[in-house]
C-alpha positions in Angstrom: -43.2 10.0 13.1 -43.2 6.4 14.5 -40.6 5.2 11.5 -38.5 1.9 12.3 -40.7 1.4 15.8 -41.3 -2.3 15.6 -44.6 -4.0 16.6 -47.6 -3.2 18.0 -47.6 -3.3 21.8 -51.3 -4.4 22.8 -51.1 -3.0 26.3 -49.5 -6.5 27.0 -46.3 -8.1 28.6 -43.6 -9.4 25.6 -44.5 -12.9 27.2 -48.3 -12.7 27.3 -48.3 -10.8 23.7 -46.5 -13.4 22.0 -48.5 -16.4 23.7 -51.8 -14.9 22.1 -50.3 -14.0 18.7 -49.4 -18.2 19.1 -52.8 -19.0 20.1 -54.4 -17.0 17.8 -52.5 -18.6 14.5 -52.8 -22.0 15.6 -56.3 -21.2 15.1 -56.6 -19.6 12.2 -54.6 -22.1 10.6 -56.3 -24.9 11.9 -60.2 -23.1 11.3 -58.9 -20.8 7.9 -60.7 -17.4 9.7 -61.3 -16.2 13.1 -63.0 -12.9 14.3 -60.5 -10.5 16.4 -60.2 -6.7 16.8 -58.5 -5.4 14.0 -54.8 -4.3 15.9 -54.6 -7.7 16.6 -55.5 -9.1 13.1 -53.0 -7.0 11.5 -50.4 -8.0 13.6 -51.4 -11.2 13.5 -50.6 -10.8 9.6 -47.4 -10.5 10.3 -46.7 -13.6 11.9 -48.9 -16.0 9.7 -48.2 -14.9 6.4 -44.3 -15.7 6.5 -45.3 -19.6 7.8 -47.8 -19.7 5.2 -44.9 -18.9 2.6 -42.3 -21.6 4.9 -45.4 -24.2 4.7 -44.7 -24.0 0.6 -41.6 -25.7 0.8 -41.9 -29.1 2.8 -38.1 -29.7 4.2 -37.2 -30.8 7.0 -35.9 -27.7 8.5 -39.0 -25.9 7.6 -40.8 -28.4 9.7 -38.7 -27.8 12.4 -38.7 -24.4 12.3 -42.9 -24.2 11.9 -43.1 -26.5 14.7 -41.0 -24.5 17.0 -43.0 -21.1 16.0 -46.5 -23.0 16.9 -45.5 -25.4 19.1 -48.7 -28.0 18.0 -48.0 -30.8 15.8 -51.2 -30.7 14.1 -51.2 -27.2 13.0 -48.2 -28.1 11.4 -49.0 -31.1 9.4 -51.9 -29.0 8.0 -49.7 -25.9 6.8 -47.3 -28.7 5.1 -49.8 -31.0 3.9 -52.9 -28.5 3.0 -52.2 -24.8 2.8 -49.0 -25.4 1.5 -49.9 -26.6 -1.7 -52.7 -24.8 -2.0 -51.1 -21.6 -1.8 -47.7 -22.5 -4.2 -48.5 -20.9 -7.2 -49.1 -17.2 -5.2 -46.7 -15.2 -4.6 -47.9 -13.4 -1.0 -51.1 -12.3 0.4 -52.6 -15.3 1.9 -55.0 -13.7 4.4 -57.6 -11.4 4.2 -58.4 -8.7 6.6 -62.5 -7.5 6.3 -63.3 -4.9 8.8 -66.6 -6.5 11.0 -67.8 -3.5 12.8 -67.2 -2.6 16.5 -67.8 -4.8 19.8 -70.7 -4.2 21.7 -68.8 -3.8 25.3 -66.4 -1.2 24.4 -66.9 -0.3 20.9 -63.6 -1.8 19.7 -63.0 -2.2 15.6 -63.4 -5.7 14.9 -61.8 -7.6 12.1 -62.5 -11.4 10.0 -59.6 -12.6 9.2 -59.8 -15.1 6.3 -57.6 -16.7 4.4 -57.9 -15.9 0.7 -58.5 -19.3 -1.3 -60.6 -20.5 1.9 -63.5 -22.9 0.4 -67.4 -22.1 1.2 -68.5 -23.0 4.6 -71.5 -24.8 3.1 -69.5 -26.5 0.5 -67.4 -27.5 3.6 -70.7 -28.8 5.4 -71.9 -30.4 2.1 -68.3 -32.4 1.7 -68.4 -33.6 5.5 -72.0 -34.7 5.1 -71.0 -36.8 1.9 -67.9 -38.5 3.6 -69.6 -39.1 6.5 -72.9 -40.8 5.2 
């Protein structure tokens, strides 16, 4: 039984493990889903979820604290300014985790993670063309 054992390894050094669990919510937070294998989306869970909730309270120290978990400014002003308030009235489960078949080199589960409340790419597409024209 593997009760109480912490996080998942990777087959990764502490250093390079937590540099690409960073990277890799820096850019789901900035793009709202990304396609990884499915270890590393539900780790990654575990570090985005709790700075989704931390984004719902815009204090100072919360800033701080979000900025010295990303370390990228504009990440930052997004969780405050966007996902923040878009995610205040629920209570937890801000990503989802759809299982997206296996990779083609070496047949690794691969995962999209989304968030939940994420708005239609086209609509997305559709509002850019709109503000831009």
């Amino acid at each position: 039984m593997r009760h109480r054992h912490g996080l998942r390894k990777l087959n990764r050094t502490s250093s390079h493990r937590l540099a690409m669990l960073r990277n890799m919510t820096n850019s789901l937070l900035k793009h709202e889903a990304i396609r990884t294998t499915l270890p590393k989306a539900k780790e990654l869970r575990r570090l985005a979820e709790p700075l989704i909730t931390l984004g719902k309270t815009p204090t100072l120290a919360n800033r701080r604290l979000a900025l010295s978990r990303l370390r990228d400014k504009a990440v930052v002003y997004k969780l405050f300014d966007e996902l923040g308030p878009r995610f205040a009235k629920r209570p937890g489960g801000y990503l989802r985790i759809l299982k997206f078949g296996f990779r083609v080199g070496d047949n690794a589960p691969m995962a999209l993670v989304e968030m939940v409340d994420r708005p239609a790419p086209a609509a997305e597409a559709q509002a850019d063309a709109k503000s831009g024209a």
